[in-house]
SEDREN-379502 format. One line per 8 residues: their letters; for each residue y, x, z of C-alpha. Coordinates in Angstrom, 3 decimals. Example, Ala and Ser with C-alpha at 12.3 -4.5 7.8 and 13.67 -1.06 7.14 Angstrom:
as = -4.500,12.300,7.800 ~ -1.060,13.670,7.140
***
This chain:
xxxxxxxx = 68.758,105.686,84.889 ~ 71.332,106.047,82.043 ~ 74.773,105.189,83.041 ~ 76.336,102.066,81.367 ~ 78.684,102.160,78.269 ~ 81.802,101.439,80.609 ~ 80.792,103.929,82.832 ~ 80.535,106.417,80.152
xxxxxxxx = 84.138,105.481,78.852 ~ 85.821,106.150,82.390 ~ 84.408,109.044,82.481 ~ 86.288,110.669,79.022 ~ 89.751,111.790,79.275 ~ 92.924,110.314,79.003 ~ 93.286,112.426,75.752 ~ 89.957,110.657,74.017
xxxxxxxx = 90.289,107.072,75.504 ~ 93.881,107.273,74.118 ~ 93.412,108.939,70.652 ~ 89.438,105.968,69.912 ~ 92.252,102.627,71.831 ~ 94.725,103.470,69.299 ~ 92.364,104.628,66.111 ~ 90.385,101.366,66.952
xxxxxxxx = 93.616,98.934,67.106 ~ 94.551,100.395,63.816 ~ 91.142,100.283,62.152 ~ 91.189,96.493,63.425 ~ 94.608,96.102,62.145 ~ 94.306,97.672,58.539 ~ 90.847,95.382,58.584 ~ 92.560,92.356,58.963
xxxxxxxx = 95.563,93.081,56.719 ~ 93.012,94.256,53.914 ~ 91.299,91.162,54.356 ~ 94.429,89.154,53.960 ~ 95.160,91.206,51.517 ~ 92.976,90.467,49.286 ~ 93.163,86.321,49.947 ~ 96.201,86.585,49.240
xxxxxxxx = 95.831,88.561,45.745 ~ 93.049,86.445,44.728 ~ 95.083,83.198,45.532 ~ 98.252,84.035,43.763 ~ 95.954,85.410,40.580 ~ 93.722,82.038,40.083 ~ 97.330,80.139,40.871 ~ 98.560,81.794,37.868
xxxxxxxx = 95.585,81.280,35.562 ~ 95.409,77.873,37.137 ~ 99.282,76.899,36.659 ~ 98.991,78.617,32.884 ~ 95.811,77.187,31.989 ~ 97.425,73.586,33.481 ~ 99.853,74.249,30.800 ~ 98.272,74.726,27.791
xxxxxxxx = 95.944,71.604,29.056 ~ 99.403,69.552,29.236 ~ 100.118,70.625,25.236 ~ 97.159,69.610,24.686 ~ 97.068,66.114,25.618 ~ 100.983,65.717,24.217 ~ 99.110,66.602,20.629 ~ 96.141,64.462,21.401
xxxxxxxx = 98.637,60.991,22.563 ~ 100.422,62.050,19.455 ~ 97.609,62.238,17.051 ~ 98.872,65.965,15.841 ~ 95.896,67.901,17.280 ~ 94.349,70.695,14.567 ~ 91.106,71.632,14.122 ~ 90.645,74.313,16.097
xxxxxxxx = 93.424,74.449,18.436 ~ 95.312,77.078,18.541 ~ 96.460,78.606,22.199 ~ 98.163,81.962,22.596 ~ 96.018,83.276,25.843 ~ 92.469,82.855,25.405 ~ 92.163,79.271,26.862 ~ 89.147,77.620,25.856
xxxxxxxx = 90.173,73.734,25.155 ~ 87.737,71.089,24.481 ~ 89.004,67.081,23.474 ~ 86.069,64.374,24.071 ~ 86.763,61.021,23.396 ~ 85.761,57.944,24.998 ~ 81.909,57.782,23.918 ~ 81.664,61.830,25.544
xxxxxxxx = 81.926,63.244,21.951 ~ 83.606,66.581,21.041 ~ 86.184,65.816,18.845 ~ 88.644,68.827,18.844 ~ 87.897,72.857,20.263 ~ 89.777,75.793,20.527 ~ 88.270,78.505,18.057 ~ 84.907,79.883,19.692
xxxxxxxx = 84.144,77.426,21.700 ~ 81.042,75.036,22.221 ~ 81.349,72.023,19.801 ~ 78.130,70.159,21.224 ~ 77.881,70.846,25.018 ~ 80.957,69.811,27.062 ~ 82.271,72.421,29.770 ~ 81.563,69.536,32.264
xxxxxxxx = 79.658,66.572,32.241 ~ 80.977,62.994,33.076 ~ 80.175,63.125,36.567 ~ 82.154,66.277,36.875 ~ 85.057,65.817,34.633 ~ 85.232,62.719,37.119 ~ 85.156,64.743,39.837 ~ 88.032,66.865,38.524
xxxxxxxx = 90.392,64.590,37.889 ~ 89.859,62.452,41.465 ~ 90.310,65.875,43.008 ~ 93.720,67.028,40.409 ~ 92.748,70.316,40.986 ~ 90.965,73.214,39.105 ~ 87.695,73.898,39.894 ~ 85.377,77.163,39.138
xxxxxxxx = 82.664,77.012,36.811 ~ 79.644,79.676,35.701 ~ 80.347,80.556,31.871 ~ 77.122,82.265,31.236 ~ 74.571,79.197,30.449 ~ 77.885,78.806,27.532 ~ 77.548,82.079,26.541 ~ 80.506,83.104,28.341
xxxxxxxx = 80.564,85.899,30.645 ~ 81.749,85.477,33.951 ~ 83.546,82.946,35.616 ~ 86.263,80.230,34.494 ~ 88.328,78.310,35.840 ~ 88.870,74.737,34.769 ~ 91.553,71.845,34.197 ~ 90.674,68.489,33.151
xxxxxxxx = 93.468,66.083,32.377 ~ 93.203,62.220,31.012 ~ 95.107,61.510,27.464 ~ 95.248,58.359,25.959 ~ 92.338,55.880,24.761 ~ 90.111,57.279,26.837 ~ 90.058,61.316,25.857 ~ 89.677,63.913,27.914
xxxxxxxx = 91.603,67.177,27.933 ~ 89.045,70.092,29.402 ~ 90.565,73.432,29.217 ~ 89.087,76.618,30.952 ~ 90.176,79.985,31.396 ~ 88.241,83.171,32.058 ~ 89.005,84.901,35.359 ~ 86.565,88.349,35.205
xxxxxxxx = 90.059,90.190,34.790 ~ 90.730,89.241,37.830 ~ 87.527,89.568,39.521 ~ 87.502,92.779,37.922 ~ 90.862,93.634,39.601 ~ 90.132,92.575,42.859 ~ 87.176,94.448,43.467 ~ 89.126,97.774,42.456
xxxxxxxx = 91.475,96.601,44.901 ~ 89.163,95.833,47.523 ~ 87.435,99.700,46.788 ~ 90.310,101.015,47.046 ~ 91.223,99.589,50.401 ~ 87.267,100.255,51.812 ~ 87.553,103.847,50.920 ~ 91.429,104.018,51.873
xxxxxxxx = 91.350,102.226,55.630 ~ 88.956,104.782,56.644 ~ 90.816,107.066,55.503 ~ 93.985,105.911,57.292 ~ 92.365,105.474,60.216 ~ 91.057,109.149,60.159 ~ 94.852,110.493,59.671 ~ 95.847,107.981,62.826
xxxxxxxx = 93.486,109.315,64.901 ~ 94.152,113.271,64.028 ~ 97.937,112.741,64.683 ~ 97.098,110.744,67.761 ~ 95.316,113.173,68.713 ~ 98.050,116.182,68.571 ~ 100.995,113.749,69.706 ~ 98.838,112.645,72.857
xxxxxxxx = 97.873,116.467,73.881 ~ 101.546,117.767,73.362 ~ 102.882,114.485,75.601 ~ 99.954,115.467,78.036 ~ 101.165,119.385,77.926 ~ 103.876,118.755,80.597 ~ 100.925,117.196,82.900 ~ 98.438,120.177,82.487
xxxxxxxx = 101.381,122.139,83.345 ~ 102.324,120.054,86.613 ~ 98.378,120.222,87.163 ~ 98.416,124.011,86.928 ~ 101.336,124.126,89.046 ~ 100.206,122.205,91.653 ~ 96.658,124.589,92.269 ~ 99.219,127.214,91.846
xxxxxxxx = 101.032,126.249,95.006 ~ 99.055,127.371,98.349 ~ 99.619,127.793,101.799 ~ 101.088,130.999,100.934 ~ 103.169,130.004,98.119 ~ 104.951,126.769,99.730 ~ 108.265,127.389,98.357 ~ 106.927,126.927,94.449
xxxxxxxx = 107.850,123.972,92.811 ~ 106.493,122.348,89.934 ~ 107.947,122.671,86.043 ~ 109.934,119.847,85.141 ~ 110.297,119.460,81.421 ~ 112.782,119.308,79.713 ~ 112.542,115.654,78.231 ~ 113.771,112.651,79.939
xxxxxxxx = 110.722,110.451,80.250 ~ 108.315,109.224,83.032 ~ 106.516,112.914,83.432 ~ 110.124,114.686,84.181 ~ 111.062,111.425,86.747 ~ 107.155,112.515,88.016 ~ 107.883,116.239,88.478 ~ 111.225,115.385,90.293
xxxxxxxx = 109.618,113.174,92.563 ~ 106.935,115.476,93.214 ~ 108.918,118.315,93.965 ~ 111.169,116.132,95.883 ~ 108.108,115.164,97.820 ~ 107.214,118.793,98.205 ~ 110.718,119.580,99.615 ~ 110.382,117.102,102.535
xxxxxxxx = 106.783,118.392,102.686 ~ 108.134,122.008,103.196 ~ 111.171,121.224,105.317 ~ 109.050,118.946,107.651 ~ 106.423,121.946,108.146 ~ 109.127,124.439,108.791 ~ 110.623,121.859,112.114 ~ 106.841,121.645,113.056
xxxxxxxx = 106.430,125.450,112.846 ~ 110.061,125.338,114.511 ~ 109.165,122.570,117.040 ~ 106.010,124.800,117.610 ~ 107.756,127.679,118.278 ~ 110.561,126.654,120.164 ~ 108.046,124.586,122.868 ~ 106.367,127.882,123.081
xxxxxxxx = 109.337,129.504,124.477 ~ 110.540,127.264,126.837 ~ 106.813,127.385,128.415 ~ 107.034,130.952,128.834 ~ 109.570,130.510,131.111 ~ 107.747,128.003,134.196 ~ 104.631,129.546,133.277 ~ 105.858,133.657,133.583
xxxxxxxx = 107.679,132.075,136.686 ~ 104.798,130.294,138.292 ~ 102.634,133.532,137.370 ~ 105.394,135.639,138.942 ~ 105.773,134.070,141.902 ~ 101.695,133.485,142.628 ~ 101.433,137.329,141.914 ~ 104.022,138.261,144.396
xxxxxxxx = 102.599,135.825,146.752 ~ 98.792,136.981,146.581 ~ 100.236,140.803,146.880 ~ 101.873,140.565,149.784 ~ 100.074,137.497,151.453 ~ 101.202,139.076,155.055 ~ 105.074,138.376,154.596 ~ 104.825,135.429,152.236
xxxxxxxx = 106.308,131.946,152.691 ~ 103.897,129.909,151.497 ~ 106.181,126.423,151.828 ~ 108.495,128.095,149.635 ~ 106.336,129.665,146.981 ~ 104.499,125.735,146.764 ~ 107.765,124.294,146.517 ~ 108.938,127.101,143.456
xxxxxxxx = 105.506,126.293,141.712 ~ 106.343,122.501,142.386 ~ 109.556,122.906,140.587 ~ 108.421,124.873,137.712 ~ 105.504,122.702,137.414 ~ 107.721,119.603,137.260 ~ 109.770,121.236,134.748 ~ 106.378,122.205,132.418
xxxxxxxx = 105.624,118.220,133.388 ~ 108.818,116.851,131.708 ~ 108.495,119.427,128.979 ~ 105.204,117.983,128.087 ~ 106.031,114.227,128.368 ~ 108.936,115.072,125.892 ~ 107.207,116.735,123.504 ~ 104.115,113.816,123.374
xxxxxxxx = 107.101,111.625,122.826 ~ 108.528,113.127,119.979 ~ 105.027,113.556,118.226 ~ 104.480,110.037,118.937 ~ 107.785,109.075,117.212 ~ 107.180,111.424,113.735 ~ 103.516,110.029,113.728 ~ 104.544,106.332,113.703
xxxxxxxx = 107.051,107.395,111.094 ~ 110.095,106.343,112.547 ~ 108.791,102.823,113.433 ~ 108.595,101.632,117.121 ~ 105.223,100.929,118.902 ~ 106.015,96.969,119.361 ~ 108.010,95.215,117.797 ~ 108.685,92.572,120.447
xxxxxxxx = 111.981,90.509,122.732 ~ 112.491,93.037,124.810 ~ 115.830,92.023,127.308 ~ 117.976,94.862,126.801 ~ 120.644,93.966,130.040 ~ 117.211,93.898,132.216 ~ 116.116,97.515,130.828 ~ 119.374,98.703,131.468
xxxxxxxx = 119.997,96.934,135.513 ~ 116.371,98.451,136.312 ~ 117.218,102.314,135.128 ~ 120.883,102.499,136.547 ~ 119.435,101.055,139.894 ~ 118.051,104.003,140.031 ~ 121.192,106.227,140.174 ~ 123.254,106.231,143.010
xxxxxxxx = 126.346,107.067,140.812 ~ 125.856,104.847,138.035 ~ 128.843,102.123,137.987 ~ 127.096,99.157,135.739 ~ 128.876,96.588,133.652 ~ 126.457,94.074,131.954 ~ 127.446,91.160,130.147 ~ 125.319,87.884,129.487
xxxxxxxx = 121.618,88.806,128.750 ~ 120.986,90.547,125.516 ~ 117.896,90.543,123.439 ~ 116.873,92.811,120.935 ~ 113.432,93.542,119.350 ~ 111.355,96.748,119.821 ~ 109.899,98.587,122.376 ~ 110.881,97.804,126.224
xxxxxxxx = 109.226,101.765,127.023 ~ 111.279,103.745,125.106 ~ 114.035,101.819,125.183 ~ 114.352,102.647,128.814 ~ 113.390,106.505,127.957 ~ 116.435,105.913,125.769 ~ 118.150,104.878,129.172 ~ 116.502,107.362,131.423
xxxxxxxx = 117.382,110.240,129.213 ~ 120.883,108.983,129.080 ~ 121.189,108.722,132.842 ~ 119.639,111.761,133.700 ~ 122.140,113.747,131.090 ~ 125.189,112.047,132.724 ~ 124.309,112.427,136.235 ~ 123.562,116.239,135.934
xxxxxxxx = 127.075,116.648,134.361 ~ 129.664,113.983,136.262 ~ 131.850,115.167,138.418 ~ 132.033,111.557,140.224 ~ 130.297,108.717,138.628 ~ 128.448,107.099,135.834 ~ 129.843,104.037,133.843 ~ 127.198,102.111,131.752
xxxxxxxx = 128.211,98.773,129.932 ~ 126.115,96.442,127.852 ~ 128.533,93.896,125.417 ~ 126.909,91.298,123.735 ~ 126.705,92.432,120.182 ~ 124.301,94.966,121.034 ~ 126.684,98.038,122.239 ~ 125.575,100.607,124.957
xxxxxxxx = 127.844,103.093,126.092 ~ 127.055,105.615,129.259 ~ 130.096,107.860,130.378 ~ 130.769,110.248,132.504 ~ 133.169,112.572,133.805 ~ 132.141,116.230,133.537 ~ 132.685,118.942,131.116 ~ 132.323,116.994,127.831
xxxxxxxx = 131.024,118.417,124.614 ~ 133.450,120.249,121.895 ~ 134.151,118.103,119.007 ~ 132.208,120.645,116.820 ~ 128.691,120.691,118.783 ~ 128.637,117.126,119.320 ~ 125.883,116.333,116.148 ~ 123.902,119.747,117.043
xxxxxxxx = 122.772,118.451,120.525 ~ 121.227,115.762,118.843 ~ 119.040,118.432,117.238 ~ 115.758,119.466,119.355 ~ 115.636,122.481,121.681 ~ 119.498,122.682,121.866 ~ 120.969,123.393,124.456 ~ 124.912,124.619,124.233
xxxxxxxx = 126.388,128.030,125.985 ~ 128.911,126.492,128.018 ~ 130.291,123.674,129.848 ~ 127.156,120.913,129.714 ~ 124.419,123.680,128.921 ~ 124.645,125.431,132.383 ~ 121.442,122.990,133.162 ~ 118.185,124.507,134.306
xxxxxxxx = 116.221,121.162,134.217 ~ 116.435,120.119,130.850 ~ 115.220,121.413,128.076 ~ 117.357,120.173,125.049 ~ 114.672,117.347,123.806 ~ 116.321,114.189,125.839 ~ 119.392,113.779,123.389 ~ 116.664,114.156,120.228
xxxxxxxx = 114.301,111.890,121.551 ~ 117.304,109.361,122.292 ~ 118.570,109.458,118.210 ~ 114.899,109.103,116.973 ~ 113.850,106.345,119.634 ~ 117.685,104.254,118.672 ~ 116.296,104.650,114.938 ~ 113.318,103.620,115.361
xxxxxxxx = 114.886,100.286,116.609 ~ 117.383,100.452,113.799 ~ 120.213,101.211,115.695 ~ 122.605,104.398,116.101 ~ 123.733,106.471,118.370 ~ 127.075,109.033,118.624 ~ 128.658,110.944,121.152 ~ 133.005,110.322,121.745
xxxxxxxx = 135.289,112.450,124.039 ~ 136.290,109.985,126.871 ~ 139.134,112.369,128.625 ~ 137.706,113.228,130.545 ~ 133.920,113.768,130.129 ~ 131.607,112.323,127.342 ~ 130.612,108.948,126.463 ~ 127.652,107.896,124.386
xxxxxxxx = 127.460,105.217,121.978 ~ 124.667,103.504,121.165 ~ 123.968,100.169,118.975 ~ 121.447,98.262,118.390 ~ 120.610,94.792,116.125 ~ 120.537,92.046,118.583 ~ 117.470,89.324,118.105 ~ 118.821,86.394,116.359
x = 117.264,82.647,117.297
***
């Protein structure tokens, strides 16, 4: 079955749908003006015969009112110029023409004069070639003034003209469609070269980017953003490969330890304490627990994008009451009931993380406090964090030499997953010295109405 005309068309390139659109508009448009063209021409030629053959009619009749007409009459540009009286005879011609037959008959002369306008009349059955065009105008006691002018001059003229536009538009149209064709394959060269660039780049080339030309049109804002795009592309598979990496590592650690301590255990079964080894696996299998949980919850947050699971009125002084409970050192400070919209689950992840930080660093106690515009702030009194490091622990798998990062039970993922969950909800999060210890900021939008 053959495929259908439009079919066809999509097919073509951009390069041949371009270069027939614009050879067609212009073959459409240089029809059109040819054609008005040409009306035009012809109407201000017969205007002009008609306006000078209207004058020599007018002289005409002045001599025939005044009773001076000569036999023949005499006119200075070919006008043929009959006089018939009242009883339809010939009474006075212009030199050549017809003495007997009138140009028009009654009826028509009528006709003519109703209509004050010229009208176009066959000269070959007078033994004049071609066409004429003719003005009839009343005198007095009843004569009639017919004067006619031959137009095959101007016939003649405006079929030149028209060959020469029939043999010319083509023409045009041919040059149009050449130069269209260059101009739209050099503004299509920077393309083919982003094309060729792009099956350049591979898995093993991801640090080519594409050419951006030097002109500043819509294919150089293209390149940009596509290399742009390719940046982010690049940087976001390097913290994969990174993320990938760096949970390897910290689950060599529980595993080599559970493997270690089932090896020793199953070597010397005779002076083992089994309570104890279960309890070491216990622990390291907790820790490989928590590792796991952290990780699905980051590569839940970068698959949603940075958008939260529900967007729903979650109460944000419940969330936080129900995780401090939990703590035996957490002092809590809630104000009137606060809603904000999101996700009640990892908002209290947010909190849990939080919590869990503090309470492995205090030296005392825990203060949380909820205000009413939204602000969370959980402090404690340990260590702190150095001015310097307090934006790196935000980044995943960091975990600082001294002071807070003597911790075997976390594994540098709660503060990450706290910034990325707080964003999600469009809300931010920072880290202040609180003399002592650290205290964590966090804001979020509160639900309006």
């Amino acid at each position: 079955m053959a495929d259908s005309p439009l079919a066809w068309w999509r097919r073509q390139g951009l390069r041949f749908r371009l270069t027939v659109a614009a050879a067609a508009v212009l073959a459409l448009a240089l029809a059109l003006s040819a054609s008005v063209l040409v009306s035009v021409l012809e109407r201000a030629l017969m205007d002009t015969v008609d306006e000078s053959t209207r004058q020599q009619a007018q002289a005409v009749r002045v001599a025939a009112d005044g009773g001076t007409l000569t036999s023949p009459i005499t006119t200075h540009d070919g006008t043929l110029v009959q006089v018939i009286d009242d009883r339809g005879r010939i009474t006075h011609v212009t030199y050549g023409t017809d003495r007997l037959v009138p140009l028009l008959d009654a009826r028509a002369r009528a006709k003519v004069l109703a209509e004050g306008k010229a009208t176009l009349l066959d000269g070959r059955p007078y033994a004049i070639p071609g066409f004429l065009r003719v003005i009839v105008l009343r005198a007095d006691r009843g004569q009639t003034v017919v004067a006619a002018r031959p137009i095959s001059e101007i016939q003649t003229s405006l079929v030149t003209a028209g060959k020469v536009l029939l043999i010319g538009t083509p023409a045009l149209v041919v040059l149009l469609a050449v130069a269209s064709w260059l101009m739209i394959g050099r503004t299509l060269r920077p393309i083919a070269a982003l094309r060729k660039g792009a099956a350049d780049i591979t898995h093993t080339a991801r640090s080519r980017r594409l050419p951006v030309p030097e002109s500043r049109d819509e294919v150089h804002s293209l390149a940009t953003t596509l290399n742009g795009m390719l940046s982010r592309l690049e940087e976001a598979e390097q913290r994969q490969r990174g993320l990938v990496s760096d949970a390897a590592h910290e689950l060599r650690s529980p595993l080599a330890s559970i493997r270690l301590q089932l090896e020793v255990a199953l070597g010397h079964p005779e002076g083992q304490d089994w309570r104890e080894t279960a309890e070491g696996v216990l622990e390291d299998t907790l820790r490989l627990s928590r590792l796991a949980e952290d990780l699905l919850a980051l590569a839940r947050l970068d698959e949603r994008g940075g958008v939260p699971a529900r967007r729903e009125p979650v109460d944000l002084d419940e969330v936080v009451r129900q995780s401090a409970d939990r703590y035996a050192e957490a002092r809590l400070t809630v104000c009137d009931p606060v809603v904000v919209r999101g996700d009640a689950l990892d908002l209290s992840r947010v909190l849990t993380n939080l919590m869990d930080n503090a309470v492995r660093h205090t030296a005392s106690k825990v203060e949380v406090a909820l205000t009413a515009d939204g602000v969370l702030t959980v402090t404690d009194d340990g260590p702190g964090i150095p001015a310097q490091d307090r934006e790196r622990v935000f980044n995943r798998f960091t975990r600082l030499d001294t002071g807070r990062s003597r911790d075997e039970g976390g594994a540098g993922l709660g503060l990450a997953i706290v910034r990325e969950t707080v964003r999600a909800h469009g809300g931010t999060v920072s880290l202040d010295d609180a003399e002592p210890g650290l205290r964590v900021v966090i804001t979020l939008p509160v639900a309006r109405g």
